[in-house]
Each structure stands twice: as C-alpha cells, then as structure tokens.
N, C-alpha and C positions, 0 to 999 in steps of 0.2 A: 590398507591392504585388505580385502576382502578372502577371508580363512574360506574351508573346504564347509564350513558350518553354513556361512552366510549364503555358499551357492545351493546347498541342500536346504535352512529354510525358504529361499526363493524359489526353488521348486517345488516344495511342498506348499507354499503360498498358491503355485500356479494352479497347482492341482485340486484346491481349495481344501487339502487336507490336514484337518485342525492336529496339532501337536504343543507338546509340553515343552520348556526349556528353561534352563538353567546352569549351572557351573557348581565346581566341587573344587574350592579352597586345599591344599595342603598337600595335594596330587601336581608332580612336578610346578607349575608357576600356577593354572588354573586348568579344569578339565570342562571343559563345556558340553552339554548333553545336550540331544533333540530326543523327547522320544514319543509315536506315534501307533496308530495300529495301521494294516494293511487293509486292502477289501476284502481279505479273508479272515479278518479280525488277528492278524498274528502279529503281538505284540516284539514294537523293534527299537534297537534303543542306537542311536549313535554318537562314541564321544571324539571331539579332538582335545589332544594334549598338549598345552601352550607349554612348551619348555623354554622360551624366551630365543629360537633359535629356529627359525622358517624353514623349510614346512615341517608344520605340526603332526605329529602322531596324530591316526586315526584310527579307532577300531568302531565297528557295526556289530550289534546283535540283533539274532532276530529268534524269537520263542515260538517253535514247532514251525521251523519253515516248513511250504510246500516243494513237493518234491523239485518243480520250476525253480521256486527259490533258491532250492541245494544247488540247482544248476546254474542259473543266472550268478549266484556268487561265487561258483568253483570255476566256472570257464568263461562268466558275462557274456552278453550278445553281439556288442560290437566287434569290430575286427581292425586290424590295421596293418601295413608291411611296411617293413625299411625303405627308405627311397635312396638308401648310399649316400645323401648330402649331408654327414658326418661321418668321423673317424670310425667311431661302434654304431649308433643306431642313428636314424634319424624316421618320426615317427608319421606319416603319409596323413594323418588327420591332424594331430595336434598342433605339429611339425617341431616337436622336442627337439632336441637334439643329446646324444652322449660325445662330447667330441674332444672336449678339456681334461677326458677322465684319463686316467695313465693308469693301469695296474702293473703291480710288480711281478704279477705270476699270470702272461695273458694265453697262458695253456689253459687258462678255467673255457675257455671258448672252442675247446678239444674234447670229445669224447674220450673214454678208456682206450679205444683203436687208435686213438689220434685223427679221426675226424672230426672236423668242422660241427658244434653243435648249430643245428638250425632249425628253426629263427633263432636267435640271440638277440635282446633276451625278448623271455617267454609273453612278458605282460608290460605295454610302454610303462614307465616311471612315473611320467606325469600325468595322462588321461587313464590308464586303466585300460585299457581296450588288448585283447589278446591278439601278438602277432602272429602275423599267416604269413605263409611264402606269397610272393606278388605271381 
C-alpha cells in the first residue's frame, strides 16, 4: 500500500528537495515524519499516524508560514465539483465517491432555514481539493 507519506516523499524526490525522515515508536502503532524547509526557508514538518487501520491520520506543520502558505492550506488551489454519480458526493478529479455512507441524521446537509448546504461537502475526503458549484 503506498501511505500519504510515500506520495509526499516522491514528490519531494521530484522537486529535488532534500528532507529528513523518520518514525516515532509509542504514538498510536508508528508516527512517521518528513520534515524539510520550503524556498523561503520555513521550516515544515509532516506526520502520518499508523494506527493499524487505513487511512492514516495526517497532520502538516509548517513554522512562520507565508501569508500564501496561510492560504494555500486554509482554502488550497485546486478546485473540484460533484458530478452526482453517487448518492452524496462523487468528486470530478479524483472521482471518489461517498455512496455506501448512510447517516442517521441527513438533516446535517440542511442549513438552520432548512436549505440545502451547498457544495456538500466543503473539501473532497480523498484528494483534498475544495468543492465549487460546477
């Protein structure tokens, strides 16, 4: 299985940007780290959490982002929309789907007025990319 780590040091491979790596014993099963600096020298660390149960927990730091940075990680730059071929989402680049999922309460997809939240949801599950209305 190739983790969310292995695609981020391949890219950092690509980019030929030298980084640190390692794991931290005793934090759920194992915590694996990449950490490198950016071209603006701002030091970033990213780990996933092997908790023995796919997909792994991810969290990214990054020290004194630039203001780009703040934005690229609060709203990211790619985009994507529903294409309706599943039940709740289905994601136009990745082509995810949410279609198996059943909630018990599917008023969460209801504003306080009782409108339709849209897009739903905000950010696909699997790629990351922020949906837009198509």
């Amino acid at each position: 299985m190739i983790t969310t780590t292995d695609k981020l040091r391949r890219m950092l491979d690509e980019c030929g940007i030298e980084y640190e790596q390692g794991y931290i014993e005793g934090i759920a099963e194992y915590t694996h780290f990449t950490k490198w600096k950016t071209q603006t020298y701002n030091k970033c660390t990213f780990y996933e959490i092997e908790d023995g149960h796919p997909p792994y927990y991810t969290r990214m730091f990054i020290e004194t982002p630039t203001a780009a940075q703040a934005i690229d990680a609060t709203v990211g730059r790619d985009t994507c929309h529903d294409v309706g071929d599943a039940r709740i989402f289905h994601c136009s680049e990745c082509g995810f789907g949410l279609e198996d999922v059943y909630l018990s309460d599917e008023a969460y997809f209801f504003d306080d007025d009782g409108k339709d939240i849209d897009p739903w949801p905000p950010f696909c599950p699997n790629c990351g990319r922020r949906v837009v209305e198509s």
